[in-house]
Z-matrix of the N, CA and C atoms (Angstrom, degrees):
N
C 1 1.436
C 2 1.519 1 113.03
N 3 1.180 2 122.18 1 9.41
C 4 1.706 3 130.41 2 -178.36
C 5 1.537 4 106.24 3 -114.65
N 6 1.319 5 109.55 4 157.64
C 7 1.151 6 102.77 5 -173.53
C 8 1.695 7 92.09 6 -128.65
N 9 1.188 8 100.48 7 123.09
C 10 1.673 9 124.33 8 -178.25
C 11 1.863 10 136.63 9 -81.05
N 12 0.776 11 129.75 10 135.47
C 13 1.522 12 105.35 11 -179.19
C 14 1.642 13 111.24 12 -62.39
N 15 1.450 14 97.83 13 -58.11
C 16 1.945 15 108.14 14 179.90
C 17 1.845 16 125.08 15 -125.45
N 18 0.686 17 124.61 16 123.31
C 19 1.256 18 107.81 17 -158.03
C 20 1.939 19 89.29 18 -134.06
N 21 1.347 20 101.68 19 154.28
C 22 1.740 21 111.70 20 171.82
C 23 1.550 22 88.63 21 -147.03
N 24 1.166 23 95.90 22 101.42
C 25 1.698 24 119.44 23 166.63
C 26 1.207 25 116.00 24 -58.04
N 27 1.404 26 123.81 25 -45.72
C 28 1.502 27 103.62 26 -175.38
C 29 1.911 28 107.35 27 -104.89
N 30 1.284 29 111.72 28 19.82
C 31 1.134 30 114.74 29 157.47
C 32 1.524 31 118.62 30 -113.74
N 33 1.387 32 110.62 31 13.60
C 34 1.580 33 128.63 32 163.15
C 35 2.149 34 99.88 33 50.66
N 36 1.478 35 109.40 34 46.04
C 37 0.841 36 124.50 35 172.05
C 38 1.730 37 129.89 36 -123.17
N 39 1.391 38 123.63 37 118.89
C 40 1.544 39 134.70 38 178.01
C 41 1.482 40 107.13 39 -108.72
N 42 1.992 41 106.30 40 129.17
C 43 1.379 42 94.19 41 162.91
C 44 1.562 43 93.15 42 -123.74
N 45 1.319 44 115.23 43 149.34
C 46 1.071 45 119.25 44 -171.43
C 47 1.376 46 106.79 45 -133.01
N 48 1.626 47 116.18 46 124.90
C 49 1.847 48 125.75 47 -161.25
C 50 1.807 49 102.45 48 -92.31
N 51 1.063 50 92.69 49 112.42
C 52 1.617 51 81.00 50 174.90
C 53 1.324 52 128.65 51 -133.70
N 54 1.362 53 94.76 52 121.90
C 55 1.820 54 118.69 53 -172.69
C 56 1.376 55 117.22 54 -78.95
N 57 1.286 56 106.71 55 166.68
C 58 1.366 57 93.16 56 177.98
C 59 1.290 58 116.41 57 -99.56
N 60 1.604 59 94.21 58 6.74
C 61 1.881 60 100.58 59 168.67
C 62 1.031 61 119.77 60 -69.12
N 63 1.693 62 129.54 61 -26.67
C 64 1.228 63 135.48 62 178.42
C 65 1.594 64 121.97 63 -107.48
N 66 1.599 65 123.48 64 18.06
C 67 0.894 66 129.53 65 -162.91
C 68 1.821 67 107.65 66 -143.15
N 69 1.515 68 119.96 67 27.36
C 70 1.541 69 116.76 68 -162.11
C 71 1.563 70 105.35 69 -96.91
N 72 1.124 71 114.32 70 -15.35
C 73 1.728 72 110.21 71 165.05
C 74 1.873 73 114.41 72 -97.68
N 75 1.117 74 102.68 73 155.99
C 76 1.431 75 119.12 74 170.77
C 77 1.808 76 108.96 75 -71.56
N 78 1.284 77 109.42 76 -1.82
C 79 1.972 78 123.06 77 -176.50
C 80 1.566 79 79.49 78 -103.81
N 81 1.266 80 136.56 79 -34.59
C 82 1.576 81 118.11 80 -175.69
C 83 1.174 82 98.24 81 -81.60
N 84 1.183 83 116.96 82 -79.51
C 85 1.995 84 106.30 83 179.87
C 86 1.809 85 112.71 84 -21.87
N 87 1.011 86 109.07 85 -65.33
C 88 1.384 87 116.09 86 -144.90
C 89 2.227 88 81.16 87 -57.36
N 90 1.383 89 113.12 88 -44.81
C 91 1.507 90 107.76 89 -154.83
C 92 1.919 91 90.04 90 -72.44
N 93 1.629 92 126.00 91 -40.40
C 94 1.345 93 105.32 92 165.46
C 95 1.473 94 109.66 93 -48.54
N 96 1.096 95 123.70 94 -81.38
C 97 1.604 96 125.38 95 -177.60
C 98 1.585 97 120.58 96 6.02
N 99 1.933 98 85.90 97 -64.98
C 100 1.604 99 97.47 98 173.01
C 101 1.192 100 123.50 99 -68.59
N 102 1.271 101 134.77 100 -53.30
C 103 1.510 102 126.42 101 151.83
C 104 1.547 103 135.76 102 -24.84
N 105 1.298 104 104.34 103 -52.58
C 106 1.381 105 112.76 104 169.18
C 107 1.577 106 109.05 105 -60.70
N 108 1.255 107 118.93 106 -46.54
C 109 1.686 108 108.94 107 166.12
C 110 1.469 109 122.22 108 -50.59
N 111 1.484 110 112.32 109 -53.33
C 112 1.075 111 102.00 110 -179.80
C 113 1.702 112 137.44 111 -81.01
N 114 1.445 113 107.43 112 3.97
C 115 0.829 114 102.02 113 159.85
C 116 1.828 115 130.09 114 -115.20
N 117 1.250 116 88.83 115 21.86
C 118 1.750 117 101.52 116 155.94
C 119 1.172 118 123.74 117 -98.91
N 120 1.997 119 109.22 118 -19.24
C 121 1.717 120 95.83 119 172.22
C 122 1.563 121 85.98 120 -83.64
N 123 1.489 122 151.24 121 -9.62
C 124 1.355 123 125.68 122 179.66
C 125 1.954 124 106.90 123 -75.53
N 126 1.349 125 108.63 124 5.89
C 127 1.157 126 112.65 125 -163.21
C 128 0.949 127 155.07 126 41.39
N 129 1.718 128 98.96 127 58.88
C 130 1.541 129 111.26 128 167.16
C 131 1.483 130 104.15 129 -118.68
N 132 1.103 131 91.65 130 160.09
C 133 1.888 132 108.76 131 -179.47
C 134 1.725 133 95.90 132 -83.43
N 135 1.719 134 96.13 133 144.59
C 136 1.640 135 113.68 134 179.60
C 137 1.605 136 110.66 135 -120.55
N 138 1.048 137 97.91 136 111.02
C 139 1.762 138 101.66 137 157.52
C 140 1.432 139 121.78 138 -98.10
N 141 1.078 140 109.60 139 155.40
C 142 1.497 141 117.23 140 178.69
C 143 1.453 142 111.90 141 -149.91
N 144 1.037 143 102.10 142 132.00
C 145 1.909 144 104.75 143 -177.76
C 146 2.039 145 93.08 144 -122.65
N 147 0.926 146 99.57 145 158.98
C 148 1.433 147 111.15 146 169.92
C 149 1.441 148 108.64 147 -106.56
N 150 1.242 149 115.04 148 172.73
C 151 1.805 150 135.27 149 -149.75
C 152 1.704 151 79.35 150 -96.36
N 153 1.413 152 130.48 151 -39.67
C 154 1.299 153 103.64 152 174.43
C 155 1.709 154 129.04 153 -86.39
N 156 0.964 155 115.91 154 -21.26
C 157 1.259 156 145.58 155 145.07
C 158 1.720 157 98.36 156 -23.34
N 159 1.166 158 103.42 157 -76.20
C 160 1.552 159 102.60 158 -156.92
C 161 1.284 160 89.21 159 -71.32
N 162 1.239 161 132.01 160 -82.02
C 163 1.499 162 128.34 161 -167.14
C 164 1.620 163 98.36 162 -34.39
N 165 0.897 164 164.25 163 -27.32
C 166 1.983 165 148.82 164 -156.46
C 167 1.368 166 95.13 165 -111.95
N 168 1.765 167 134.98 166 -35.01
C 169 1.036 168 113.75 167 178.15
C 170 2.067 169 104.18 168 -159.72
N 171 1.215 170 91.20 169 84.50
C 172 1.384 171 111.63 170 -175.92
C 173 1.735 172 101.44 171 -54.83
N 174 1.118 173 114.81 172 -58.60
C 175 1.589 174 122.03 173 -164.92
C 176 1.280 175 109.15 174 -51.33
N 177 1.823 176 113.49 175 -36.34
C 178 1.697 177 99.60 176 178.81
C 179 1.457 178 117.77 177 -84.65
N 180 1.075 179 121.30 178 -12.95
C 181 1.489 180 143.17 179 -177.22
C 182 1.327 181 92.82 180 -50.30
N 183 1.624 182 120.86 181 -64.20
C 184 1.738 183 149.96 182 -146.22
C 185 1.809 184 67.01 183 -79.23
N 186 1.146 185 135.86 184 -80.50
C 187 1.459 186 118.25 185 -133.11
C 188 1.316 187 127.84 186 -95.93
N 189 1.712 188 104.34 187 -3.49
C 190 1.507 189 109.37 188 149.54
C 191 1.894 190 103.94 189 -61.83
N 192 1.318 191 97.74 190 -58.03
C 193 1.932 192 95.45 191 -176.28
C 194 1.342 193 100.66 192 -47.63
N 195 1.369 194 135.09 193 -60.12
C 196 1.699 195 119.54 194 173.65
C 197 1.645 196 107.29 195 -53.91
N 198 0.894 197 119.55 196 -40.07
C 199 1.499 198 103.06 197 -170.86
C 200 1.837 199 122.68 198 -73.95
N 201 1.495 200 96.62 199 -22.82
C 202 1.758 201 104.34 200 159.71
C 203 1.520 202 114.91 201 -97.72
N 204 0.912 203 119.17 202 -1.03
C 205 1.509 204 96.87 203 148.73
C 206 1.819 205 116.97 204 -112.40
N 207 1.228 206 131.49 205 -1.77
C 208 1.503 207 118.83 206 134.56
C 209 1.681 208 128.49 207 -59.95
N 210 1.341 209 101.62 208 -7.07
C 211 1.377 210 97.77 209 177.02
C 212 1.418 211 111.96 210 -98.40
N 213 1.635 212 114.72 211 -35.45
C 214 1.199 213 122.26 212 -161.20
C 215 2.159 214 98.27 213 -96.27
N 216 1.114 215 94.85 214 26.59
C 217 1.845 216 111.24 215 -172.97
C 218 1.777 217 106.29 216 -87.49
């Protein structure tokens, strides 16, 4: 019932990009927050990189996400 940035379903994996365009109230945090809970007791693993994050170093971003889903394989 959430709507995700990236998701690999049968590797029970979400990464979710987060800007600060979509994150400027404490009602946005708190409703990621809740999401992110609930979909670790549905048991999938959550990543999250931030909008500055990705822009300063895109490549490690990509290879933690390759590296949890070779793990979670």
């Amino acid at each position: 019932g959430f709507e995700v940035d990236l998701i690999w379903r049968r590797r029970k994996l979400v990464v979710e990009l987060d800007g600060s365009r979509w994150h400027r109230t404490g009602a946005d945090r708190e409703r990621d927050e809740h999401r992110g809970r609930t979909l670790t007791e549905a048991g999938y693993r959550l990543l999250r990189f931030s909008d500055t994050e990705i822009a300063a170093d895109l490549g490690t971003c990509i290879t933690t996400t390759e590296a949890t889903l070779n793990w979670s394989a």
